[in-house]
C-alpha positions as CSV (number, residue, x, y, z in Angstrom):
1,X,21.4,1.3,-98.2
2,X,22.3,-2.5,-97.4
3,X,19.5,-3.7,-95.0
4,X,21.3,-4.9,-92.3
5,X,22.8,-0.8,-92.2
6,X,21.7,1.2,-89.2
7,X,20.3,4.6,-90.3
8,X,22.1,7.7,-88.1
9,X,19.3,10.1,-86.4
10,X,22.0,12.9,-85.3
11,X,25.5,12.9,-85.8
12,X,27.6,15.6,-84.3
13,X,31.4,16.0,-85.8
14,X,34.0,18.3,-84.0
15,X,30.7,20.5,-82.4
16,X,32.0,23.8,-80.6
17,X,30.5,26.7,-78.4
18,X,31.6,29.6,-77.8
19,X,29.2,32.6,-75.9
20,X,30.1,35.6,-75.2
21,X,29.5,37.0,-71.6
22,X,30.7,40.7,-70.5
23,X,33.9,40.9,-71.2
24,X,34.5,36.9,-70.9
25,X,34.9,34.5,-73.6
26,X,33.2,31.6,-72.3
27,X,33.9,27.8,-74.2
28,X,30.8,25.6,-73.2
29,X,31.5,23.0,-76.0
30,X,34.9,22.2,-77.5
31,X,35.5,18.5,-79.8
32,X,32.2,17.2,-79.3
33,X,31.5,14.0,-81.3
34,X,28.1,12.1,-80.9
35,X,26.2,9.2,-83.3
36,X,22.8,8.3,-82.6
37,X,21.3,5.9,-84.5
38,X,17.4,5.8,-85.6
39,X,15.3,4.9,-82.7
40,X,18.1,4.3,-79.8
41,X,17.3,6.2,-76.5
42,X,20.4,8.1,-75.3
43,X,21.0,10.0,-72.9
44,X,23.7,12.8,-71.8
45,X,24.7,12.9,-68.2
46,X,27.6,15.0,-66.8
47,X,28.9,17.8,-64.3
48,X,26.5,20.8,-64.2
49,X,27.1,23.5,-67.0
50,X,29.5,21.1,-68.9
51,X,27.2,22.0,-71.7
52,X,24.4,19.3,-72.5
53,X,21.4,21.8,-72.7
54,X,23.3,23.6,-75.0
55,X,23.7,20.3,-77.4
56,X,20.3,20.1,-77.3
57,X,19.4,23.3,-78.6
58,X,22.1,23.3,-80.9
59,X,20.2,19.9,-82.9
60,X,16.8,21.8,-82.0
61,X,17.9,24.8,-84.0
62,X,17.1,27.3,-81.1
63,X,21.5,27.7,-80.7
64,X,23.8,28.5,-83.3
65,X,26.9,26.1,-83.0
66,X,30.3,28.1,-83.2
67,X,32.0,25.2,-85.1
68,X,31.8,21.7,-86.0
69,X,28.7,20.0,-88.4
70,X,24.8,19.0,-87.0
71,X,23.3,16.7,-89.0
72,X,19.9,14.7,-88.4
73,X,18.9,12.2,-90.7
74,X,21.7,13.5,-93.1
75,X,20.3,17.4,-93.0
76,X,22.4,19.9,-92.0
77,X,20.5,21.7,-89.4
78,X,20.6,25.7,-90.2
79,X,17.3,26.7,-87.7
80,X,14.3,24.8,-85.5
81,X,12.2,22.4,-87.5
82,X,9.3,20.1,-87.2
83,X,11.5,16.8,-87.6
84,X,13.1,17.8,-84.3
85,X,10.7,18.3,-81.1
86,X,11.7,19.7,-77.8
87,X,10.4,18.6,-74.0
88,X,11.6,21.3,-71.4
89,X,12.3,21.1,-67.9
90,X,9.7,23.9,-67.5
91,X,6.3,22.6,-68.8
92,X,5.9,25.9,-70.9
93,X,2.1,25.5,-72.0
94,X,0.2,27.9,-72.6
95,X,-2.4,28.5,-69.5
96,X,-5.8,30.4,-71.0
97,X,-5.3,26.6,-73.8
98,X,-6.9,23.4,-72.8
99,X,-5.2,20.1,-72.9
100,X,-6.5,20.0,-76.2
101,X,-5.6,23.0,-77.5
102,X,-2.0,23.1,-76.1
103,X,-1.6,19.8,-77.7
104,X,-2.6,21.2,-81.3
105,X,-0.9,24.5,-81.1
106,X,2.4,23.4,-83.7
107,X,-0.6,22.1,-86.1
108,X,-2.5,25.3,-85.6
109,X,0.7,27.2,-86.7
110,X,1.2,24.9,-89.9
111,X,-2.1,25.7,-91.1
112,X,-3.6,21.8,-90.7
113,X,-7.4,21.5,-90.5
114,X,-9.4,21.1,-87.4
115,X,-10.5,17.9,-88.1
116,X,-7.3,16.6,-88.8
117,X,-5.9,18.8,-85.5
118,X,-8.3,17.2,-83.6
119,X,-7.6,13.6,-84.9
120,X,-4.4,13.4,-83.7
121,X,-4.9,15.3,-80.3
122,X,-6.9,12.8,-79.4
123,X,-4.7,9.9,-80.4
124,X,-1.9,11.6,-78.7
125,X,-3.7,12.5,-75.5
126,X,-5.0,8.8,-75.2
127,X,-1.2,7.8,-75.9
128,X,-0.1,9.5,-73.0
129,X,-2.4,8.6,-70.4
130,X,-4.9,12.0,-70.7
131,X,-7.8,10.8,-71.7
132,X,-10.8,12.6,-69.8
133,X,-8.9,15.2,-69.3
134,X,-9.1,17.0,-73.0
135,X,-10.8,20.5,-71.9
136,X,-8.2,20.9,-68.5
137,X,-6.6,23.8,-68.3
138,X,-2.9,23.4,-66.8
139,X,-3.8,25.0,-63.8
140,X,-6.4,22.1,-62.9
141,X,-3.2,19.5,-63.9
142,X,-0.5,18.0,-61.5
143,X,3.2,18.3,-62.6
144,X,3.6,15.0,-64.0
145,X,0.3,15.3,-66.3
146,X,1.3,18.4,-67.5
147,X,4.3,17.0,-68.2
148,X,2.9,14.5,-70.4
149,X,1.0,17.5,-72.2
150,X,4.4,18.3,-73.0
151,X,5.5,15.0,-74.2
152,X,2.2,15.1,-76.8
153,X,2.5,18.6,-77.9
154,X,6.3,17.7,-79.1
155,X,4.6,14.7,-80.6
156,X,2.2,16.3,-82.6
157,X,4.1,17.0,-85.8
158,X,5.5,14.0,-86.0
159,X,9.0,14.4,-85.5
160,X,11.7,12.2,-86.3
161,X,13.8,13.2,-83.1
162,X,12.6,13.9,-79.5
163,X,15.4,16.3,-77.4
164,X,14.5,15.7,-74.1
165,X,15.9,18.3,-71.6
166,X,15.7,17.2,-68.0
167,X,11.8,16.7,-68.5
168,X,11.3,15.4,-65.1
169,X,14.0,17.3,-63.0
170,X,11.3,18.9,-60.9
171,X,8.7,16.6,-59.9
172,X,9.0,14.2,-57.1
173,X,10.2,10.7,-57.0
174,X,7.2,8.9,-57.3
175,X,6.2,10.8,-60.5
176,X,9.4,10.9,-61.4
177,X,9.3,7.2,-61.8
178,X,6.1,6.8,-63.0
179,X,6.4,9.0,-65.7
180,X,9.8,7.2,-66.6
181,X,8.1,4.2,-67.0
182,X,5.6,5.9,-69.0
183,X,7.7,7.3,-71.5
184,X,9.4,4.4,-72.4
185,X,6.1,3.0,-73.0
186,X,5.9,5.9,-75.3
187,X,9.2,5.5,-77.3
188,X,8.2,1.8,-77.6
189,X,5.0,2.7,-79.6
190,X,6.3,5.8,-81.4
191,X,9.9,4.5,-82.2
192,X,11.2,8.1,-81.9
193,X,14.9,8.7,-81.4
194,X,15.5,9.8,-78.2
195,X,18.5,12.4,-76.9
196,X,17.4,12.8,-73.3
197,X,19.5,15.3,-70.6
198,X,19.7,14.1,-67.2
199,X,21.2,14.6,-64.2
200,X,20.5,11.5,-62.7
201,X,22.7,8.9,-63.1
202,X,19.6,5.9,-61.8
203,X,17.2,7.3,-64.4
204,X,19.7,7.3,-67.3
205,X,20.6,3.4,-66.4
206,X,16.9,3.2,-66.2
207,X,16.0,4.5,-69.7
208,X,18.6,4.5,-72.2
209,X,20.4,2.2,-75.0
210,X,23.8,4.1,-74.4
211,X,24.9,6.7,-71.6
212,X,27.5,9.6,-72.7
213,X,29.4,10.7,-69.7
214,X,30.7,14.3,-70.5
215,X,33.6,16.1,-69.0
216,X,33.4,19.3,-67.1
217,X,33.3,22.7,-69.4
218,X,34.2,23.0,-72.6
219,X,32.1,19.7,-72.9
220,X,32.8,17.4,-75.2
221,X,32.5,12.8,-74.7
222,X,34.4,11.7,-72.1
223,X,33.0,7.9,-72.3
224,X,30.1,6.0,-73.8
225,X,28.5,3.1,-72.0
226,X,26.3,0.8,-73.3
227,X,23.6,-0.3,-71.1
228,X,22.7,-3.6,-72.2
229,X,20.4,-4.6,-69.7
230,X,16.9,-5.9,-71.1
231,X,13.6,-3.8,-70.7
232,X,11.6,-3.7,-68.0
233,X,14.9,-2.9,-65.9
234,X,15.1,-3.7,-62.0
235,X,16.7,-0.9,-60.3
236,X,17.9,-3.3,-57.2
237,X,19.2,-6.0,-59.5
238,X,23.5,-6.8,-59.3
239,X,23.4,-5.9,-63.0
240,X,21.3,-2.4,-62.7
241,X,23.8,-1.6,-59.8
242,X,27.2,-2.8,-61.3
243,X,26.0,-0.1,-64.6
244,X,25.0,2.5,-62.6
245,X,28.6,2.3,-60.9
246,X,30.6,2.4,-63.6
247,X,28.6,5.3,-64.9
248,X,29.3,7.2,-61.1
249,X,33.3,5.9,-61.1
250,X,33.6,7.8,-64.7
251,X,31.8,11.3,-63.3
252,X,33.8,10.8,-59.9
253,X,36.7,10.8,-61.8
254,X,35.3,13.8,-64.3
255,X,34.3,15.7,-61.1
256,X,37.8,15.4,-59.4
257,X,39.7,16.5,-63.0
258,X,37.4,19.6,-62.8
259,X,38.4,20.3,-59.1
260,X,41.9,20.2,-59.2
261,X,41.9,22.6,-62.5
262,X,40.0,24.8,-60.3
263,X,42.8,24.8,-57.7
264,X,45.2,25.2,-60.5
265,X,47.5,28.5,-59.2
266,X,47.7,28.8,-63.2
């Protein structure tokens, strides 16, 4: 590979989804075409069921695609792997498992040793921000910080891509921003490839490389927009602003398409 080449994480060619619901045939993805290349932070943003969860769990293995070809890092993907972790919306940790413990569950399941377990649960848990905290259970831990077990758990096994869906949709503001701030800190020192949901049009400004605006159901890209603004970003600055507008002017305009198809006598 020449050196100045830039290695693709996922790319996503002609992507479809199809589900079945009752007696309705239901198209969530149609055409969809992504390239993300190895460690850019992207994130998906568009109208509400236009189908960016179910990208995500198509890479993730946890969806089987209707049509189209997933590949990450050249490797068809057939099922879930340990190159690919997953953060949910949800914090889904296991509540009778300390910080700890939560954190070392995937290594548990691959059969790695306790030494070697507990040598990178604590480099993880000092990563993000836990340290002192190692024998919590989630019930003693705030949203945001057991958010960030999250965030390590998916770490754990080392994966080459991070799916990110809507980690932070249900905390507050003030978390929310913290723990933004904190998980670029993150991506910085792991260099993971990033695909991150959102609904949030400030947060994706505030995070990613590149935004993909998709249109309303069957999903698929409506418009890519590079950021380009340097890191730490200013969320008042003209040029944070004049981004996040052009990201809002391209889903006004996806959200009015979608509206008048719904008035559609046809």
């Amino acid at each position: 590979m020449d050196g100045n080449e830039v290695r693709q994480s996922i790319v996503l060619k002609d992507l479809s989804k199809v589900f079945q619901k009752d007696d309705r045939t239901v198209r969530a993805l149609e055409g969809f075409e992504l390239q993300v290349s190895d460690g850019e932070f992207v994130c998906l943003l568009g109208p509400s069921g236009c189908g960016k969860t179910t990208v995500l769990r198509i890479i993730a293995g946890l969806e089987d695609k209707s049509g189209g070809e997933v590949l990450v890092h050249g490797r068809e993907v057939t099922s879930a792997g340990p190159d690919r972790g997953m953060v949910f919306q949800e914090f889904a940790l296991f509540p009778w498992r300390t910080v700890r413990k939560n954190i070392e569950f995937g290594l548990e399941i691959k059969g790695v040793p306790p030494e070697k377990r507990t040598e990178v649960s604590a480099r993880l848990i000092d990563l993000v921000g836990l340290k002192g905290f190692e024998n919590a259970h989630p019930g003693e831990l705030s949203g945001g910080m057991k958010q960030r077990v999250g965030i390590a758990r998916a770490l754990a096994n080392d994966p080459e891509v991070l799916l990110m869906d809507e980690p932070f949709g249900s905390l507050d503001a003030q978390t929310r921003n913290l723990l933004q701030k904190e998980l670029l800190r993150i991506w910085s020192a792991t260099k993971k490839t990033v695909l991150f949901v959102t609904h949030s049009v400030d947060e994706a400004v505030f995070l990613a490389d590149r935004i993909v605006v998709m249109t309303a159901r069957p999903g698929k890209v409506r418009e890519i927009i590079d950021v380009g603004l340097p890191r730490p970003r200013d969320r008042t600055s003209a040029e944070f602003i004049a981004v996040r507008g052009k990201v809002l002017s391209e889903l006004d305009e996806e959200f009015e398409k979608a509206r008048a198809k719904e008035l559609s006598p046809e």
